[in-house]
N, C-alpha and C positions, 0 to 999 in steps of 0.2 A: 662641659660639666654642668649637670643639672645642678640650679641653686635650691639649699635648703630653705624653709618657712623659719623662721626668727622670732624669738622674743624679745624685745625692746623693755628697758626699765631704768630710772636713776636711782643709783643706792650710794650709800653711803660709806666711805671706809675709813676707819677708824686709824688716825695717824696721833698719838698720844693724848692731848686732849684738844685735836681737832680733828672735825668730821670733815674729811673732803668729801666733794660731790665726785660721782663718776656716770659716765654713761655706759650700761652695760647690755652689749647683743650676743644670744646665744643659739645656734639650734634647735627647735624642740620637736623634734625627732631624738630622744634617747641615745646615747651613748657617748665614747671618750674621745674629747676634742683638744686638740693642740690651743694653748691659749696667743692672744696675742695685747699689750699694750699699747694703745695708740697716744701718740701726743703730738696736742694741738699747736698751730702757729700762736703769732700776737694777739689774736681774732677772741680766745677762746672756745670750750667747746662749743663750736657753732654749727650749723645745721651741715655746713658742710666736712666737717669733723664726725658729727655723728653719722653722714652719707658714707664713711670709710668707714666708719668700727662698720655698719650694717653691712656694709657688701663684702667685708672681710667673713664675718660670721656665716653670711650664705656662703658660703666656700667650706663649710665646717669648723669653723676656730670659735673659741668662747673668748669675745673683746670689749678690751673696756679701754673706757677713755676716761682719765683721771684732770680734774679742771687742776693745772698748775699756776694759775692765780688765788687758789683758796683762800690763801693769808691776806693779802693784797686788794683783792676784790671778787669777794664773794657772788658765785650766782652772772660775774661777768660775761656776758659775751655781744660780738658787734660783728659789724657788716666792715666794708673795703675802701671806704670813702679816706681820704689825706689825712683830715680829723678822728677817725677811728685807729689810723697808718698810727697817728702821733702817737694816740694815750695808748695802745696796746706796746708801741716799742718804751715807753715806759714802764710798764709792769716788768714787760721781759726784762730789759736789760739793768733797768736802774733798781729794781726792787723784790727781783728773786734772786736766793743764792742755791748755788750748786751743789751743798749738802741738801738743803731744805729738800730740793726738785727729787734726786736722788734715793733719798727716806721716804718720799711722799709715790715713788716707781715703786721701790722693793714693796712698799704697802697694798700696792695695787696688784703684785705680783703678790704676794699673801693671801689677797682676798679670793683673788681666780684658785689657787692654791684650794680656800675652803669650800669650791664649791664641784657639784658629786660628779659633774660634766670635763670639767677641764683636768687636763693631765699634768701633773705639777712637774714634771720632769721636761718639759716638753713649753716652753713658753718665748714668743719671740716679741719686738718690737718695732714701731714704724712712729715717724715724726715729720713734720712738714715744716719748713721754715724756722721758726726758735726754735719747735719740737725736734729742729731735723737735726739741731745742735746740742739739744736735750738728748735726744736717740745716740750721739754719739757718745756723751756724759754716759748714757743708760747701759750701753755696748760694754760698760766697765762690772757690770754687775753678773758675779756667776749663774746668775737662773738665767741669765737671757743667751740663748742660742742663737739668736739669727736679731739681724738689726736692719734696715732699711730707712735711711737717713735721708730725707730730699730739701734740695737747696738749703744747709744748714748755715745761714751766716755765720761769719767771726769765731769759728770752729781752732783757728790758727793764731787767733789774737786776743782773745776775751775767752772768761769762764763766768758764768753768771755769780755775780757776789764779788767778783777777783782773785787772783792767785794766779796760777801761772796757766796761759791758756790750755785751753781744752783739748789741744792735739797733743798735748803731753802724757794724756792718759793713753795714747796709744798702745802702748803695750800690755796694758793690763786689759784688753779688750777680750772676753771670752768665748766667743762663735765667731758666725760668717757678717760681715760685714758687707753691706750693697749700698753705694751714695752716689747720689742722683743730682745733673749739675747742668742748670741750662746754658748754654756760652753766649747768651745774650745779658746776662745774670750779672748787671750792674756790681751788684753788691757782694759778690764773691769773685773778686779777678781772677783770671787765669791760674796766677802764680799759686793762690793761696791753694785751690784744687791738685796742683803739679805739689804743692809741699803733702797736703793729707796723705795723698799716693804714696808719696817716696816716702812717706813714715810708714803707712800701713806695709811697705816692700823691706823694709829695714827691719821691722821685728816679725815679718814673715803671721801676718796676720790674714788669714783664709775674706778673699777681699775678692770685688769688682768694683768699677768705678764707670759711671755711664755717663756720659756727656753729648749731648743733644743739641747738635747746629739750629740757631733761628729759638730756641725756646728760651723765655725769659724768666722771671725770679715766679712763683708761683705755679707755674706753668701747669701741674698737677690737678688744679682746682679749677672745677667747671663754672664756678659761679663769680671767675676772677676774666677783666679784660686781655689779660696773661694765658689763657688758659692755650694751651696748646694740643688739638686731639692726636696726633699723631705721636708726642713724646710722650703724651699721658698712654693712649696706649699700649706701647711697647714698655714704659716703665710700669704700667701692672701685669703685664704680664712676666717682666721678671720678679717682681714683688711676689707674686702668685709660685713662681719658681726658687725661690728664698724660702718661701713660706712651707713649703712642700716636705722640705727639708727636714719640717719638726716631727720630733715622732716620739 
């Protein structure tokens, strides 16, 4: 598939009286493009966060990546080092809540909504890492059609803020579901990947679940010592086949 020419921009979207930052790539070649939300790991939007909204949009999608540290830490974003590993799993985990993240998607899904390119009917999402856990929170939201979750820690035990985990929203999940899981993946045992499954098989949720011998938590990210080319590969190209789907 020849890739489209892209406009790149951060703008701003208006979540009651705060302006989150987003990253947003489009086609510009004229016409009606499936939208897609991206969200980012612990890292923030980072250059390798906004490497996926762009190669997503040369594919035809209008995508935006919405910084879900807004409240927390404005303007944040860092690199992969133990010390960046720390303070990012603290934003995630100890000081976003799962309404907040939630409110601050469907906003992002509002903004694609206002603009003359993207199809409002027609809107998917993708998340990496916390995002990949957020993507499955977000899977709960009726505008999102297709969802693409990778390595999402603590998806089966934790919801951001608290309450009862986030595999609990399983059934209220509204499209296709595709989650991505390396089996070298410290931090998501076996087990908890076998429970997502048999939720998603129990309330008959339009689901795949990929699982990648030798790939480890990240795996997806080229600018990580994790990075894996061969499960990266095959997991965008089913990404690319999820994606396909919007219309």
């Amino acid at each position: 598939m020849t890739e489209l020419a892209i406009d790149t921009s951060w703008v701003k979207i208006s979540q009651n009286d705060l302006q989150i930052s987003a990253y947003l790539a489009q086609p510009q070649q004229p016409g009606s493009y499936p939208g897609v939300v991206v969200l980012q790991e612990i890292f923030g939007v980072n250059s390798h966060i906004r490497d996926v909204t762009e190669r997503i949009a040369k594919l035809g999608y209008v995508v935006i990546a919405p910084a879900l540290f807004e409240r927390v830490a404005p303007g944040f974003e860092t690199g992969y080092t133990p010390a960046d590993i720390e303070v990012g799993r603290k934003y995630a985990w100890e000081q976003t809540q799962a309404p907040e993240l939630l409110s601050d998607i469907q906003s992002a899904v509002d903004y694609l909504k206002t603009l003359p390119q993207a199809k409002a009917n027609a809107i998917g999402c993708i998340g990496f890492c916390f995002g990949g856990h957020v993507a499955y929170l977000a899977a709960s939201l009726p505008d999102i059609k297709a969802t693409a979750s990778f390595y999402g820690a603590r998806i089966t035990t934790t919801r951001p803020g608290g309450g009862e985990a986030t595999v609990t929203l399983t059934p209220q999940i509204q499209g296709q579901l595709y989650i991505f899981f390396g089996m070298k993946d410290a931090s998501i045992p076996l087990e908890q990947t076998n429970q997502i499954e048999a939720e998603l098989e129990k309330y008959k949720i339009p689901h795949r679940v990929f699982r990648y011998d030798g790939a480890d938590h990240g795996f997806f990210c080229d600018q990580r010592a994790s990075y894996n080319p061969e499960a990266a590969a095959d997991a965008w190209v089913q990404v690319q086949q999820l994606f396909s789907q919007l219309s």
